[in-house]
Structures are given as structure tokens and as C-alpha cells.
N, C-alpha and C positions, 0 to 999 in steps of 0.2 A: 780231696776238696777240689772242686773244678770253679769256674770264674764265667759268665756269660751276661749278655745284655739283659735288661729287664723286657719284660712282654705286659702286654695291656692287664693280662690275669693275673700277674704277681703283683699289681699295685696296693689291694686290698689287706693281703699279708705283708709285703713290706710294710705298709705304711701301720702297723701293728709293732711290727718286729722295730720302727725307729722309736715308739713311742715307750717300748720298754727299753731300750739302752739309754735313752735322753728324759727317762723320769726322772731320775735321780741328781743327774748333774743341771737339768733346769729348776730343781729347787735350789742347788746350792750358786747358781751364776746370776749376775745381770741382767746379764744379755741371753734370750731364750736362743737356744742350738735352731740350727734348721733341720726340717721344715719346720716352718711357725703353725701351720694351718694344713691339714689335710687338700682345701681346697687350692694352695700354694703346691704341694706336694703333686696332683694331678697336672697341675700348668706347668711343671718343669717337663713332667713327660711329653708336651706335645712342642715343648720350646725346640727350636734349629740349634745347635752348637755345643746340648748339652749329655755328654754320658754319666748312664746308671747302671752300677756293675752289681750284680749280687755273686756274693760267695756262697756256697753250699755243700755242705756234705750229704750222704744218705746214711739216715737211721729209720731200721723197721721197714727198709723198701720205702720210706717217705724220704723226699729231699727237705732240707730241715737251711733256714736260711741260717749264717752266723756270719756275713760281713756283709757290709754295703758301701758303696763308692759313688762321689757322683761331683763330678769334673767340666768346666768348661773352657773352652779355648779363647775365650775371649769376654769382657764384661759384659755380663746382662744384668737389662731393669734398670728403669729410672732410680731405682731406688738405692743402688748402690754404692759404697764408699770410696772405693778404690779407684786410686789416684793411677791414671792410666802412664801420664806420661813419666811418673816414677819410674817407671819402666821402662819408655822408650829412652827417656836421658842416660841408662842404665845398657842402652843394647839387648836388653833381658825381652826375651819371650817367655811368658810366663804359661804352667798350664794349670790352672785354678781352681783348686780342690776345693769344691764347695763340701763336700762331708764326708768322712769315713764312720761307720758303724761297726764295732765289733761286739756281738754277744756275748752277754756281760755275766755266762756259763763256759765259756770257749776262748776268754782272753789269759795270753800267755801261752799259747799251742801252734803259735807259729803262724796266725791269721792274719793281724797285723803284719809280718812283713810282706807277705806273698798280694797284702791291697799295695800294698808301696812298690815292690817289684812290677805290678800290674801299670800300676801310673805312670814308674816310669818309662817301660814299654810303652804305652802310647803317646807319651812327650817326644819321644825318640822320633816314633813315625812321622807325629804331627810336624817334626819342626824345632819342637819346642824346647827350652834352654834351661829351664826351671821348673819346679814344682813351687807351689805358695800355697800354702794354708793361712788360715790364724786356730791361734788356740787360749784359750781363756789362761791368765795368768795364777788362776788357783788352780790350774789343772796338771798339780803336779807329776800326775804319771803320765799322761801325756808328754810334757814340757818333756822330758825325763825319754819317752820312748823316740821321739822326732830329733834332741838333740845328739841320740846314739848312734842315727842314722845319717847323721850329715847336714840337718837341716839347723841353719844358724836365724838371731831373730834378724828382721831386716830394720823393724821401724817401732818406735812405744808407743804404746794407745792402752795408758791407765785411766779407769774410771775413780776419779777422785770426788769426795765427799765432805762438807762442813756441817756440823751439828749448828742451828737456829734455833735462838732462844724463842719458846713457843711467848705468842702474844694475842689477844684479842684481835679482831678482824674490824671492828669498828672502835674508837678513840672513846678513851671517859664519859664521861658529863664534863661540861664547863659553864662557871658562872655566868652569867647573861655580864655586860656591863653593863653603869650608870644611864641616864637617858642625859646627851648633851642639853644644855641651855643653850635657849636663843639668842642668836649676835644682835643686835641694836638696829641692824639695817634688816635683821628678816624677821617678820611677825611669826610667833611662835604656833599658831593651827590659819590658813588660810581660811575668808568667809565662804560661807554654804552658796553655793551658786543659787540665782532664784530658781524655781519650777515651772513652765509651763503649764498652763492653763490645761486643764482636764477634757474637758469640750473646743468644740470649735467655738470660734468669736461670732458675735452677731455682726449679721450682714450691714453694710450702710454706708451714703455716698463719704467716701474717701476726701479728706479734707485737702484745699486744694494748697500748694506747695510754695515758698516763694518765686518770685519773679527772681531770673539769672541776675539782674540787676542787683537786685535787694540782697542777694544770698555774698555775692560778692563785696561788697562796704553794707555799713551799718547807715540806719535813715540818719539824718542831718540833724542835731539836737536829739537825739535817742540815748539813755543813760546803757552804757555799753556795760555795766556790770546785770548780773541773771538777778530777779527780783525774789524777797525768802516767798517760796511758793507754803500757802495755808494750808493744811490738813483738811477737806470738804467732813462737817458734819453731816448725818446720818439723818432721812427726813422720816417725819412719823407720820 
């Protein structure tokens, strides 16, 4: 089994070979493994900071993939969770195992460790003080293989869940209420306003206005109440 960089031509078959190790365990998780997306899977390759290790053996004169690794030194993506300065309050250089792969024909043959011995070979070089992964909390054989190796949890991140009683998305019917009665000070329908006239008015000299005088005090002996105006009958 030998260990080397990935190249632009092995993308197509990795990215094959993750989707048959991560079939099985992303029906049974939460949270989908990485990569989530083929097109995610290509952007890591051209990302700065990050290593992809494939393992290989040869069968048949074919080199045959059965691990994969892929490690950054540092956080990338806006997208991500991890709490950086965890780490610096910690003194901790971490080196941040975004994935390991093992062929899921070839686990227990000693492939697993020799990705771990690789990682930490290159923690060594880089600097670096730590190794971190996460790993799903129902993933007991994992849980199981990293704690035999040394790797303690650091921090809990349980996804918890409540059962909601199912309900209609819109509310009953409800009775209309009563129609109030009107208070003594407010008439119960307001009068119909008049209507305007349909047509224009007929043209005709404008009746002339009182005098400033006159509009100001009433005339001298003038009965100052309005007089009952008649109803004009209708001429044949």
C-alpha cells in the first residue's frame, strides 16, 4: 500500500470511490459526511492550505483506491463551525482532518492506521500539535477506532429533537359576534350624501353677493330667524 497526493485525473474516481464508503452512513446520520456535492469536492482541490491523500494498492496491474484523507491547516469557508480561538485560548495548533475514507472491502487490514500515521507525519512537519476530527456520535466503530488511538472528545455537539403535536396550519371557524347597538349620541347608519348633478349647470349671470356691510350685522328691523322656505309647485 503506498500513500501520494491526489492529481487532477484521479478526481473522477475518487469522487466515486467517497460516494460508495459515505452511502450507507449518510442514510443513517444527520448530518451528510463530506463532500456534500461533487461540485464542493472539485473546489477543495483548487483550495490553498488543503491536502488529499489517496491510499492504494495494486490488483490485476490496476491501482485500486482503498483510503482517502483530506486535511487542512487552517479553517476554511465562510461556512464553517469551528471555533478558532478554542484553540488559540488552548495553545493548541490544530491540524484538521476534514475526511478519512476507508473501503468499506478493506477495513480492518491495517488501512486505518497507516491514514493516522500519515496525518500525523505531516502535523509533525507542519508545526502542528494536534490532530481534530469530529465523528458522528452513532458512529460507533469509529467512536471505538480513534479512541484506541489516543484521540479524546474535546467538546459535545448533540443533535437533540422534540416530538410536536401535529396541528392545522390555519385556526377553526369562529362564530361572527352579535352586531353592537347604537349609543344615544351616535345615529345608527349616517345620511346618503347628496349626488351631483349629471350634466353641467346651465350657463347664467351669477347673482350678485351681499355688500361687506350687510354680510357683517343683519339690516335694522330684519327678523333675524331663516323664514319656513315653501316647496315650489310644478307648472303645467
Amino acid at each position: 500500500m503506498q500513500v501520494r497526493r491526489i492529481h487532477r485525473r484521479d478526481l473522477n474516481r475518487t469522487w466515486e470511490f467517497l460516494k460508495r464508503v459515505f452511502r450507507s452512513v449518510n442514510r443513517q446520520t444527520v448530518e451528510y459526511q463530506r463532500p456534500r456535492t461533487k461540485t464542493r469536492f472539485l473546489e477543495s482541490y483548487e483550495e490553498e492550505g488543503i491536502e488529499q491523500l489517496l491510499f492504494e494498492i495494486k490488483e490485476d496491474g490496476a491501482a485500486v483506491i482503498v483510503g482517502y484523507a483530506e486535511c487542512a491547516y487552517e479553517v476554511l469557508g465562510s461556512d464553517n463551525w469551528i471555533n478558532e480561538r478554542y484553540f488559540e485560548n488552548r495553545d493548541m495548533r490544530p491540524l484538521f482532518v476534514e475526511e478519512i475514507a476507508i473501503h468499506p472491502d478493506y477495513q480492518g487490514r491495517g488501512i486505518g492506521s497507516f491514514v493516522i500515521e500519515q496525518l500525523e507525519h505531516l502535523a509533525r512537519v507542519h508545526g502542528c500539535t494536534h490532530l481534530v476530527l469530529e465523528v458522528a456520535q452513532n458512529n460507533r466503530n469509529a467512536l471505538q477506532f480513534y479512541r484506541a488511538r489516543s484521540f479524546s472528545q474535546l467538546d459535545a455537539a448533540i443533535f437533540l429533537a422534540k416530538k410536536v403535536i401535529s396541528e392545522p396550519e390555519l385556526l377553526p371557524p369562529r362564530l361572527l359576534g352579535s352586531r353592537p347597538s347604537p349609543t344615544p349620541d351616535e345615529p345608527a347608519s349616517a345620511p346618503p350624501e347628496p349626488s351631483a348633478p349629471a350634466g353641467p349647470e346651465p350657463a347664467g349671470p351669477e347673482p350678485a353677493g351681499p355688500s361687506t356691510e350687510a354680510a357683517a350685522k343683519p339690516a335694522r328691523g330684519r327678523r333675524t330667524t331663516p323664514r319656513r322656505r315653501t316647496k315650489p309647485t310644478a307648472k303645467g
